[in-house]
Backbone as CSV, one residue per row, in Angstrom:
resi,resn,N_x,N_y,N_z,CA_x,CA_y,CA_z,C_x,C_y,C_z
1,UNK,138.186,100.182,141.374,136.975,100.913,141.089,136.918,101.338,139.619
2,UNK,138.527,101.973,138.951,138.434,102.356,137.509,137.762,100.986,136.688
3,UNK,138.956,100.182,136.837,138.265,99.062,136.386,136.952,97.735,136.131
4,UNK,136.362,98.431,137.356,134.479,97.756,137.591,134.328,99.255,136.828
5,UNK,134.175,100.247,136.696,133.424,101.214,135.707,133.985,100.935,134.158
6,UNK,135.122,100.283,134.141,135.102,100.275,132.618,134.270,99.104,132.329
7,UNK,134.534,97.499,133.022,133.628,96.525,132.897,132.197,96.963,132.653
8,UNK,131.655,97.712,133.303,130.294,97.422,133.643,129.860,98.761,132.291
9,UNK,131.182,99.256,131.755,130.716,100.445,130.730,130.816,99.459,129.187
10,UNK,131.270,98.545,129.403,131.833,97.354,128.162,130.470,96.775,128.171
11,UNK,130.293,96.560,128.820,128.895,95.600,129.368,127.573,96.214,128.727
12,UNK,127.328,97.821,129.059,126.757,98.317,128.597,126.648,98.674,127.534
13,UNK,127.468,98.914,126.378,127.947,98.865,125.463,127.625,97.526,123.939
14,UNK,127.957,96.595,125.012,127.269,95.665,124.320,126.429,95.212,124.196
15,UNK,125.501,95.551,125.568,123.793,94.550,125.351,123.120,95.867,124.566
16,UNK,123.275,97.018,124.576,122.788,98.112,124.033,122.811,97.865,122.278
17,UNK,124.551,97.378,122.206,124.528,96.713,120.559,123.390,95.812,120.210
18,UNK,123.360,94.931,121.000,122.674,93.642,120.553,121.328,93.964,120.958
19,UNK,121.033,94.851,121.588,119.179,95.055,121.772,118.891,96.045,120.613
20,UNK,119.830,96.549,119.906,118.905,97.738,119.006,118.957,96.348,117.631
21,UNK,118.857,97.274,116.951,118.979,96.859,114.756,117.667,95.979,114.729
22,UNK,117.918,95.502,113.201,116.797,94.942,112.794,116.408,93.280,113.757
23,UNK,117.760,92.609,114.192,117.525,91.367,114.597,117.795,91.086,116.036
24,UNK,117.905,92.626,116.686,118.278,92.910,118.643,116.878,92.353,119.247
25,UNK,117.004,93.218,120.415,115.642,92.979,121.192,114.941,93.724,121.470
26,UNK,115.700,95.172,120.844,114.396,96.078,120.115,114.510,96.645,119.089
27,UNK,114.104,96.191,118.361,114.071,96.313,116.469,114.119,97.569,116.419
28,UNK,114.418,98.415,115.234,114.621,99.522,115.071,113.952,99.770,113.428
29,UNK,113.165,98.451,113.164,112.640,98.752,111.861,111.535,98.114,112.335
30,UNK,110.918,98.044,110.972,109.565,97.432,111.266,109.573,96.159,109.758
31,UNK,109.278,95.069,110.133,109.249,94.155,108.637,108.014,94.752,107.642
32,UNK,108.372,95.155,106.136,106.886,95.304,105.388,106.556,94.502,105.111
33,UNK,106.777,92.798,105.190,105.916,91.985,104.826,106.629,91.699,103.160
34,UNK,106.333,89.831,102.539,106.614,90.030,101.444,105.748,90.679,100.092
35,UNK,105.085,91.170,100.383,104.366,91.927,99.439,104.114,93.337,99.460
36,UNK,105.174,93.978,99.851,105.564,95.654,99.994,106.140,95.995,98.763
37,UNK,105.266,97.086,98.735,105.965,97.801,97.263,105.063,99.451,97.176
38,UNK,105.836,100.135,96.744,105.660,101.707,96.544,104.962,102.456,95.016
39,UNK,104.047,102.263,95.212,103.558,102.693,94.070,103.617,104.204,93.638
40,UNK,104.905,104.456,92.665,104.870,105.501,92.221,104.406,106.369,91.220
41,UNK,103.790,107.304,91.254,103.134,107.320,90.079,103.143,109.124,89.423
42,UNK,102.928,108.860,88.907,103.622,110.513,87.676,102.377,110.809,86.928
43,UNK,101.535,112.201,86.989,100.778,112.379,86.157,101.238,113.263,85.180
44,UNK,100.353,112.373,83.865,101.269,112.633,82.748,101.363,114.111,82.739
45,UNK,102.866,114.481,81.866,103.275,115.635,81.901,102.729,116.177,80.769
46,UNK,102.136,115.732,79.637,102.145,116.261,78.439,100.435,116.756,78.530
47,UNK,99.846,115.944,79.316,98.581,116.335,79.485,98.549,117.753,80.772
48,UNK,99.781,117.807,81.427,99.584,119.166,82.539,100.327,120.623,81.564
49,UNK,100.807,120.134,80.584,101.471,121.238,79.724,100.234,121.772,78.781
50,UNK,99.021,120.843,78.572,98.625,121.284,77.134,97.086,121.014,77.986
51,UNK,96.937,120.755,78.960,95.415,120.898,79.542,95.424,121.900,80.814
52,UNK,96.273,121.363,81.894,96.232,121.827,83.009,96.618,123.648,83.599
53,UNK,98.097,123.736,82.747,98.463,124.850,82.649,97.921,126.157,81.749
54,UNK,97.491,125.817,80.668,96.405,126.498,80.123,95.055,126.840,80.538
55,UNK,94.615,125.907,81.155,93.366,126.081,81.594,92.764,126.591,83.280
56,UNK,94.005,126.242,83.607,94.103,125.966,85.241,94.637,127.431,85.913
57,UNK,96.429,127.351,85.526,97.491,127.898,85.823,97.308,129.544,85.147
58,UNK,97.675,129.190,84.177,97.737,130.609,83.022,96.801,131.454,83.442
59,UNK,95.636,131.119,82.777,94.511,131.913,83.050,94.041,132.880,84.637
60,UNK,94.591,131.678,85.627,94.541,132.191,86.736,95.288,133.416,87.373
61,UNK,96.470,133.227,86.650,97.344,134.282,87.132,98.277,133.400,88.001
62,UNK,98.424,132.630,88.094,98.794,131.656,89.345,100.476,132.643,89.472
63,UNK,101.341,132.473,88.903,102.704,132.613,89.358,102.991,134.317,89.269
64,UNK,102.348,135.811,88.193,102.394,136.652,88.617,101.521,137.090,89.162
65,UNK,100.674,137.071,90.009,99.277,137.072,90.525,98.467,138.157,89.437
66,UNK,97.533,138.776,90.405,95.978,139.054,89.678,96.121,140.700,90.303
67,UNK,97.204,141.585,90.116,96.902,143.174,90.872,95.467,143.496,91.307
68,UNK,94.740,143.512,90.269,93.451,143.221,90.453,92.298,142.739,91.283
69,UNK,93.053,141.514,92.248,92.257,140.909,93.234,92.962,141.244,94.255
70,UNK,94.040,142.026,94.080,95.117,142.501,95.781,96.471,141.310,95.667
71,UNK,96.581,140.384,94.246,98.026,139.264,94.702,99.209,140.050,93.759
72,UNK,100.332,139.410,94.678,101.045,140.360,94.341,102.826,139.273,93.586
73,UNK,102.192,138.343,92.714,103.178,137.566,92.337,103.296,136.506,93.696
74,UNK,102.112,135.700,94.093,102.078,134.910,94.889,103.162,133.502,95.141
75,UNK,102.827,132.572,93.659,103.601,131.575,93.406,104.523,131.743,92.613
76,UNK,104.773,133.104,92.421,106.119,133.772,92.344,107.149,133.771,93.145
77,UNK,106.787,134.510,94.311,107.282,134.705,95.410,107.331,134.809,96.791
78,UNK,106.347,134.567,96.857,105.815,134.443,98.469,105.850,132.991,98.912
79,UNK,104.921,131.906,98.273,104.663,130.641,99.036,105.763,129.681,98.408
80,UNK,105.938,128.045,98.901,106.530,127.532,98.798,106.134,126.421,97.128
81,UNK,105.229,127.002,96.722,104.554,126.106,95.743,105.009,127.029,94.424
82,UNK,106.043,126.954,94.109,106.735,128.042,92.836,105.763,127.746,91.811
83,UNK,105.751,128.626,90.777,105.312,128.980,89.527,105.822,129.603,88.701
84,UNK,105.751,130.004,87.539,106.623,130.793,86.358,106.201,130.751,85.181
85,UNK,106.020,131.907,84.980,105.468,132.224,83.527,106.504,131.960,82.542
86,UNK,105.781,131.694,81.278,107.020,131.444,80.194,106.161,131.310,78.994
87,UNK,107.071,130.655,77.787,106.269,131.144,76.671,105.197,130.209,76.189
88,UNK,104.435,130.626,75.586,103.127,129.986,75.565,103.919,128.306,74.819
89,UNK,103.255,127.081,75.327,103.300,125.801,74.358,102.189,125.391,73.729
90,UNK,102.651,125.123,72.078,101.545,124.653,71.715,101.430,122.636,71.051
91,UNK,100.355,122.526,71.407,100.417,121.053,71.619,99.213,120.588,70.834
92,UNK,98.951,119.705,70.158,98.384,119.122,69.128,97.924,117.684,70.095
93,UNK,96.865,117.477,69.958,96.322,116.214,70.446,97.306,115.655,71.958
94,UNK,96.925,116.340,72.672,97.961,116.362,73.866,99.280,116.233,74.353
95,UNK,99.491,116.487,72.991,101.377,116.259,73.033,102.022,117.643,72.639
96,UNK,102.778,118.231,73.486,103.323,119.239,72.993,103.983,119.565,71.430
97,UNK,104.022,120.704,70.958,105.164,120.469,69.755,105.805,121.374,69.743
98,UNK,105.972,122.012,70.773,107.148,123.036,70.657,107.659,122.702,72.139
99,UNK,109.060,123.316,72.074,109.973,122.983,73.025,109.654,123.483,74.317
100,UNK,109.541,122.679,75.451,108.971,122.572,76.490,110.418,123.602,77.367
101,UNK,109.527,124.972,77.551,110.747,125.807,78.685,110.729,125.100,80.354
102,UNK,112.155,125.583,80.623,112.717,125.028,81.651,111.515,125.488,83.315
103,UNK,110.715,126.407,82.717,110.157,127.179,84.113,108.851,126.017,83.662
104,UNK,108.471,125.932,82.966,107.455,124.853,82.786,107.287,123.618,83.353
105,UNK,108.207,123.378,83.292,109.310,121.969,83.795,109.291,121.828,85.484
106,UNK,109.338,123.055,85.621,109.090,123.469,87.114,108.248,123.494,88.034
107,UNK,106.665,124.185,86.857,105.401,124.445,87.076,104.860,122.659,87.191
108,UNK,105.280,122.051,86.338,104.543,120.398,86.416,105.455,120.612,87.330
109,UNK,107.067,119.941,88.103,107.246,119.029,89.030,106.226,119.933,90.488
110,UNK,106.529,121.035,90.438,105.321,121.864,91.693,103.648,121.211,92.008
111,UNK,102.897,121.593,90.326,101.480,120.964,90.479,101.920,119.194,90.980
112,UNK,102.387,118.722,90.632,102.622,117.176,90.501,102.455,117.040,91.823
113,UNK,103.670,117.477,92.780,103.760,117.762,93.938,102.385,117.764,94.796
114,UNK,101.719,118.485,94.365,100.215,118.794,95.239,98.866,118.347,94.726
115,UNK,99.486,117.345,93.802,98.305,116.595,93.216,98.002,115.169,93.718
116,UNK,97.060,114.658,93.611,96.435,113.117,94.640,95.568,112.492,93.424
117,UNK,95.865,111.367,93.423,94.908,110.557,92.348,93.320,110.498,92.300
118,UNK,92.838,111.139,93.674,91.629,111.844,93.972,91.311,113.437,94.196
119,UNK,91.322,113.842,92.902,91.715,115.276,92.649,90.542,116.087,93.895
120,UNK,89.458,115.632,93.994,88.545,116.311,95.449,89.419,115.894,96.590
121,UNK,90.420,115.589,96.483,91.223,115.873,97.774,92.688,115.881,97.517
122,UNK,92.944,116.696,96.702,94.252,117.392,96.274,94.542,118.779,96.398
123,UNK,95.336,119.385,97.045,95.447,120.814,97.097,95.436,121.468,95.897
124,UNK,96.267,120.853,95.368,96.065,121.295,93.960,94.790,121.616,93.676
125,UNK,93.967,121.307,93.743,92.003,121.904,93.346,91.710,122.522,94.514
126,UNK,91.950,121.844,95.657,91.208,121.954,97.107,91.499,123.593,97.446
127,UNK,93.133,124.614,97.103,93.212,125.725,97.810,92.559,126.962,96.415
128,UNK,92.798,126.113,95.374,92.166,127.477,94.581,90.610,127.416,94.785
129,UNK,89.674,126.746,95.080,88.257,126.536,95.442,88.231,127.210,96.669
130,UNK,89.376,127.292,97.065,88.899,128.154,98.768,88.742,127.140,99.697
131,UNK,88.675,125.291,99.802,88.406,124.511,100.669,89.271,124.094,101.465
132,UNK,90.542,124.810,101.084,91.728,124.665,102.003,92.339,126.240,101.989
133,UNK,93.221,126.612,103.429,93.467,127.735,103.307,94.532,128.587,101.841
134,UNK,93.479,129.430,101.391,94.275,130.464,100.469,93.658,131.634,100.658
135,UNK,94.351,132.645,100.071,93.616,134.229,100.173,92.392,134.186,100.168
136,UNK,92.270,133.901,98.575,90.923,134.204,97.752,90.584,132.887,97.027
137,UNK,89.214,132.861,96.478,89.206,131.790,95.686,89.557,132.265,94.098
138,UNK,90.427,131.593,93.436,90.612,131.323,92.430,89.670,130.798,90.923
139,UNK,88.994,129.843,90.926,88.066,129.454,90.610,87.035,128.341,91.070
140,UNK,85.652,128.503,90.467,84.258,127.680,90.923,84.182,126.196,90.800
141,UNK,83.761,125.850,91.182,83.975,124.078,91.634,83.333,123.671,90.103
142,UNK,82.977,124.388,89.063,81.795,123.925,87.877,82.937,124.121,87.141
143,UNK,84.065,125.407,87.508,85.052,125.866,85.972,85.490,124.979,85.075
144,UNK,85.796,125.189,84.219,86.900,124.845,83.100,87.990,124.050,84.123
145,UNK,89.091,124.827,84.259,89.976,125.144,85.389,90.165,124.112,86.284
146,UNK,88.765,123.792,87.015,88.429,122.390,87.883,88.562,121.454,87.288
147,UNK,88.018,121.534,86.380,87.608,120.171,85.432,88.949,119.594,84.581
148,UNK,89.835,120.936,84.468,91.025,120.253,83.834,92.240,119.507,84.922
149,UNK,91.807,120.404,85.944,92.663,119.673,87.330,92.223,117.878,87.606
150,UNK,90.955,117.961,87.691,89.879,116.592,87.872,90.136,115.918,87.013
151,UNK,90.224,116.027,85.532,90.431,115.273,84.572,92.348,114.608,85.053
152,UNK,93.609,115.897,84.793,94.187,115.060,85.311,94.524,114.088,86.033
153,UNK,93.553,113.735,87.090,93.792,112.525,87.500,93.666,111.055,87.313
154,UNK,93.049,111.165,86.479,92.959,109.871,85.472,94.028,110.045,84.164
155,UNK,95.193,110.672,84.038,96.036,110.648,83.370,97.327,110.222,84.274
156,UNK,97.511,109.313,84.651,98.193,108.378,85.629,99.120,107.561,84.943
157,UNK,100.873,107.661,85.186,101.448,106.141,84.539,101.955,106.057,85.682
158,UNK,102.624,104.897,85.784,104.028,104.634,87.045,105.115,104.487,86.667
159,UNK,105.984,104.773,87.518,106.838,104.464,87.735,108.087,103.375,87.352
C-alpha cells in the first residue's frame, strides 16, 4: 500500500511538471508575439524643473500645503504622492543652471509617476481640477498651472 502511494505520488509529480511552464499543457505564460516591445518613456526632466514645478507645484502649495484652505502639509505627509520643498532653480531656456536639489529629484520621479502622455487623463492634472478624488480643487482647467501640466506632455523622450 506504502508503495502504490509513493508510485501514484511520483506519478503525480510528474505530469503536474510537464503540464505547467511555458511548453506543458498548461502554459503558464502567454507568447507576446514577435513584435512586443515596451515603450518607455520619461518626460523630460528639465522641462518639469523649470515649467512644471514652478508653475504647477510651487505656487500651489503642493508639498507644505495651503493653512489657508484647511491642508496641512498634504504631499508632505499624509498621501503616498511625496513632495518637497527646496531651493528655488533657476533655468534659462529650459535647462536648469543651477544645481538640481535632491528633494527635486524626488518631486519629478513622483509627478512622472502620475503623469500619462494624455495629460486630460493623468492624475497628475485630473486630482488638482477636482475630476478625480482630492480635498479641494487646486487649480481651474484655463490656469497657468494646467497648461504647464498639458504642455508637459508633449515633452516626451524614451527610453
Amino acid at each position: 500500500m506504502a508503495r502504490a502511494a509513493v508510485v501514484v505520488c511520483a506519478l503525480g509529480f510528474a505530469l503536474y511538471g510537464a503540464g505547467c511552464g511555458d511548453q506543458g499543457l498548461l502554459p503558464t505564460t502567454v507568447d507576446p508575439g514577435p513584435d512586443f516591445s515596451i515603450a518607455d518613456l520619461l518626460f523630460d526632466e528639465n522641462f518639469f524643473y523649470c515649467q512644471v514645478e514652478p508653475r504647477a507645484i510651487t505656487p500651489s502649495k503642493c508639498a507644505p500645503g495651503d493653512a489657508g484652505q484647511g491642508d496641512s502639509g498634504c504631499h508632505d505627509k499624509i498621501t503616498s504622492f511625496r513632495l518637497r520643498t527646496h531651493a528655488d532653480i533657476t533655468c534659462a531656456n529650459n535647462v536648469p543652471t543651477t544645481p538640481i536639489p535632491q528633494e527635486a529629484r524626488g518631486n519629478y520621479t513622483a509627478a512622472q509617476a502620475r503623469m500619462r502622455r494624455d495629460p486630460d487623463s493623468s492624475p497628475l492634472l485630473l486630482r488638482p481640477l477636482q475630476r478625480l478624488e482630492h480635498p479641494r480643487k487646486i487649480f481651474a482647467d484655463d490656469s497657468d498651472a494646467a497648461a504647464a501640466i498639458r504642455e508637459w506632455a508633449s515633452h516626451v523622450t524614451a527610453q
